[in-house]
Structures are given as C-alpha cells and as structure tokens.
C-alpha positions in Angstrom: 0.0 0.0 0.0 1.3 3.3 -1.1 1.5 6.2 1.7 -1.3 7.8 -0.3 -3.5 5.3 0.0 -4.4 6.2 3.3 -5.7 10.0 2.5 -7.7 8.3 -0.3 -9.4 6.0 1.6 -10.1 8.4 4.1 -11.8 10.9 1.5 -13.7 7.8 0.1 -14.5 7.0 4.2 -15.8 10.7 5.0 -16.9 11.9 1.5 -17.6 9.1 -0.2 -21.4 9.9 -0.1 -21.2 13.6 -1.3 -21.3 14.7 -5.2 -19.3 17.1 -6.3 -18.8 19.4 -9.4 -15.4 19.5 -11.0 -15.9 23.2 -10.2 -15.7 22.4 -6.4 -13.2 20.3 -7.3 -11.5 22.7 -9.0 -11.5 25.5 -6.6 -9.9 22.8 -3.6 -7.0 21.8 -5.5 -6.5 26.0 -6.4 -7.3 26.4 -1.9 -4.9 23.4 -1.7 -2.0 25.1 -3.6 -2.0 28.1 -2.3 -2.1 27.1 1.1 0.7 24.3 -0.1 2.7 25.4 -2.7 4.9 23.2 -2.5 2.4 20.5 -4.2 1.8 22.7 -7.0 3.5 20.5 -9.3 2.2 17.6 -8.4 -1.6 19.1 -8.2 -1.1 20.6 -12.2 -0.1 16.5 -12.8 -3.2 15.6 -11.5 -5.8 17.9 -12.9 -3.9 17.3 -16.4 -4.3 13.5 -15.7 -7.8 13.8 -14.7 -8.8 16.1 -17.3 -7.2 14.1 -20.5 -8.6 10.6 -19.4 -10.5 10.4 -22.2 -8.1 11.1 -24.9 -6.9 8.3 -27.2 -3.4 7.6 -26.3 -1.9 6.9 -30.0 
C-alpha cells in the first residue's frame, strides 16, 4: 500500500457519499496550492491527468 493510499481512503470513508462538481473540485486543488505550494506540481499532474482521461493515447 502506497503512503497515499491512506488519504484516499479516508476521502472515500468521510466523502464518499457527497457529489461534487469538477468546479468544487477545481477551486480545492487551487485552496490546496495556495495554502501548499509546494504541491503545486504535483496538483497541475493531477488535474492534467484527470482532465485528459479520455483522450486516445496513440
């Protein structure tokens, strides 16, 4: 199990009932890096990740 398993499966434990928009979503990650910038990086990997799942990888 990967160290960040455990924040994951504590969102899915505590949130895992709620919807969300991507706009909520959005504004968290931009709360998230402000107050952490040192995650920025990591944070743009993610929302590029997330928002190109559905491209064909050729």
């Amino acid at each position: 199990m990967y160290f960040t398993d455990r924040g994951i499966e504590e969102l899915s434990t505590r949130r895992g009932e709620e919807e969300v928009s991507l706009d909520w979503l959005a504004d968290q990650l931009r709360t998230f890096v402000d107050v952490h910038p040192e995650f920025e990086v990591a944070v743009e990997r993610l929302a590029t990740w997330l928002a190109r799942l559905d491209d064909d990888e050729d």
